[in-house]
ROFI-18339 format. One record per residue: residue in one letter; x, y, z of N, C-alpha, C in turn. Coordinates in steps of 0.2 Angstrom, whole numbers, plus 5000, padded with zeros to 4 digits. Example, Ala and Ser with C-alpha at 12.3 -4.5 7.8 and 13.67 -1.06 7.14 Angstrom:
BEGIN
A506649725039506249785039506649845039 S506449895035506849955036506450005039 
This chain:
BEGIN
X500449945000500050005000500450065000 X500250124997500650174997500650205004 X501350245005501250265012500750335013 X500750345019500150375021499450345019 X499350305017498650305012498350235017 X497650265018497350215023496750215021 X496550145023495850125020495350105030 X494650115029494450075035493750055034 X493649995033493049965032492550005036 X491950025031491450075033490950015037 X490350065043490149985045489250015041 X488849975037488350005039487649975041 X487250005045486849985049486049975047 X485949925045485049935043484649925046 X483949935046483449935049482949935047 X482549925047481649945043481650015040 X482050045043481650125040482350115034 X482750085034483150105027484150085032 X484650125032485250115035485650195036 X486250175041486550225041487250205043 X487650255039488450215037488650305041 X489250305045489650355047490150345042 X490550415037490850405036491550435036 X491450465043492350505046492150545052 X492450515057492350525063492850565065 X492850615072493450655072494050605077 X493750555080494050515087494350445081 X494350435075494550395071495250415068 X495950365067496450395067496550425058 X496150415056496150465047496050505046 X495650525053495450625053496150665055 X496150715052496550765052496150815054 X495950865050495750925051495050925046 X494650965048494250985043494051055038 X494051015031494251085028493451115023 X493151055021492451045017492151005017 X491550985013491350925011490950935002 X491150895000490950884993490750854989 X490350844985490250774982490150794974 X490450724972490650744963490450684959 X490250684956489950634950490050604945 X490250544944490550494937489950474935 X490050474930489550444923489950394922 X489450334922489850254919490350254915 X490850214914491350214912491950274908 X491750354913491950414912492750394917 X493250424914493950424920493950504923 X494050494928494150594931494950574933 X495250594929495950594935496450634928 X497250654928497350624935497550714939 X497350704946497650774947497850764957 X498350794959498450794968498450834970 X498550854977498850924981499250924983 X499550994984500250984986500250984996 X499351014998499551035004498750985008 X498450955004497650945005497850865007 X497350845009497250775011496550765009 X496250695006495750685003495250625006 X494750625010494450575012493950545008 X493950505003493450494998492950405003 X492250425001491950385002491450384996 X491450334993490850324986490050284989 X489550344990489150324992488450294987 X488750294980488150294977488350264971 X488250184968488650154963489450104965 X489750114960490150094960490950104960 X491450134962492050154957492750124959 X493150124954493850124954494250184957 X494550174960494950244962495750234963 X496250254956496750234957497450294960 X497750254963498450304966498850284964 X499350344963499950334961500450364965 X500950354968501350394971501950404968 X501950474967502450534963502950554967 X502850554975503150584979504250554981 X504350594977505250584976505450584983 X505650534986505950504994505450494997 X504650434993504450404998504650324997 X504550315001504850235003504250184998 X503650214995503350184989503250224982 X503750274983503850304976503650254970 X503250284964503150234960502650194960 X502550164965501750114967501050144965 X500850074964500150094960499550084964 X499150074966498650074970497950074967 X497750014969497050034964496350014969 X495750034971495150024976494650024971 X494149984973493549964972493049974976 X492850034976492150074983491550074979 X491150084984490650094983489950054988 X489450024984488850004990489049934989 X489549904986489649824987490149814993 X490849884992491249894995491349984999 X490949985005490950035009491450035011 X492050095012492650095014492750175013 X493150205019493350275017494050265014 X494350305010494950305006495150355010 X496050375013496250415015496850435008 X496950485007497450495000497650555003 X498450555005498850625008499150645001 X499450725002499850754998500150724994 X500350754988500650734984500650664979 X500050624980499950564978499450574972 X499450544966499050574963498650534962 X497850544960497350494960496750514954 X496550474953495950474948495350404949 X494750434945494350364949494050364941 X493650324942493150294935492350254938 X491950304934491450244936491150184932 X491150134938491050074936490350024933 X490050064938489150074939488850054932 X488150034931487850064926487350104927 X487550144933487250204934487650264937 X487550324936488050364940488350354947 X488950344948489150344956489450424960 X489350414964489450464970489850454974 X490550504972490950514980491050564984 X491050564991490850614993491750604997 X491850694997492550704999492550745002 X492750745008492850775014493750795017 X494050855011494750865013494950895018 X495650905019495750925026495551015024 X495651035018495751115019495151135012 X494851205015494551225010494651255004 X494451234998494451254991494851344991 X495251334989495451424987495451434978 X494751454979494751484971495151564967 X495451564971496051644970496651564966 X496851514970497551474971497351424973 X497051364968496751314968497451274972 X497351204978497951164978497751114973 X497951114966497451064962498151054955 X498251014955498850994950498650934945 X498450934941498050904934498550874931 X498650824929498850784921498350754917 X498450734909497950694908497750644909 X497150604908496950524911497550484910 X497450484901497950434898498650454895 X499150444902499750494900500250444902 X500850434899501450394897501650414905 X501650454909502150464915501750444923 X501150414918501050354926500950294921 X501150234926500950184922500650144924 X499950164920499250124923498750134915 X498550114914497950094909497150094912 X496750124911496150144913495750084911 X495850034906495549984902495349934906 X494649914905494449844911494849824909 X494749754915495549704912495049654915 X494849604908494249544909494749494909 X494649434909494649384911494749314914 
């Protein structure tokens, strides 16, 4: 796994009226700070990536559908420089993702419906100075292939 980067099985609870999933507690060791909360949209087999921060940390939890959420870590003097990471979230696999600085990541929906992930960073959005560092999806300088791999 790459460093800093933590996973923790969400738990979720039903009952007749429907269920209820927590998903980031401040007394759980993946909370850091609270900067926002957000939720962002994939359209089946759409890739959103790739892009990291330099100073943000990202808690993703996919509450609706399906997704692939892959990492890569770019970060020069980490003890997993270079490793690829890849997660399968969603309502089959309820799980928070933790993704610290410098790590880059992109996700894809799997679904045959739109999925939903909700992201809860440590710091809020600066629209003057985005922390927001972009490369294309399909680019020679991570090495990953977005393409299902059947068989």
């Amino acid at each position: 796994m790459i460093e800093g980067v933590k996973i923790r099985k969400l738990r979720v609870i039903p009952d007749e009226r429907g269920y209820l999933m927590e998903m980031l507690r401040s007394d759980w060791e993946e909370y850091e700070k609270f900067g926002q909360v957000y939720i962002t949209a994939i359209y089946p087999g759409v890739v959103k990536g790739w892009h990291y921060h330099k100073l943000q940390t990202d808690h993703f939890v996919c509450v609706k559908g399906m997704a692939k959420v892959v990492l890569y870590d770019q970060r020069e003097g980490s003890p997993t420089y270079g490793e690829v990471n890849e997660f399968f979230m969603g309502e089959l696999n309820p799980i928070l993702l933790k993704i610290p600085p410098g790590v880059l990541h992109g996700f894809k929906g799997l679904s045959q419906e739109m999925a939903l992930i909700v992201n809860v960073p440590t710091e809020l959005y600066n629209y003057e100075e985005p922390d927001e560092y972009r490369l294309p999806p399909h680019t020679d300088q991570i090495p990953y292939d977005w393409a299902r791999k059947d068989g």
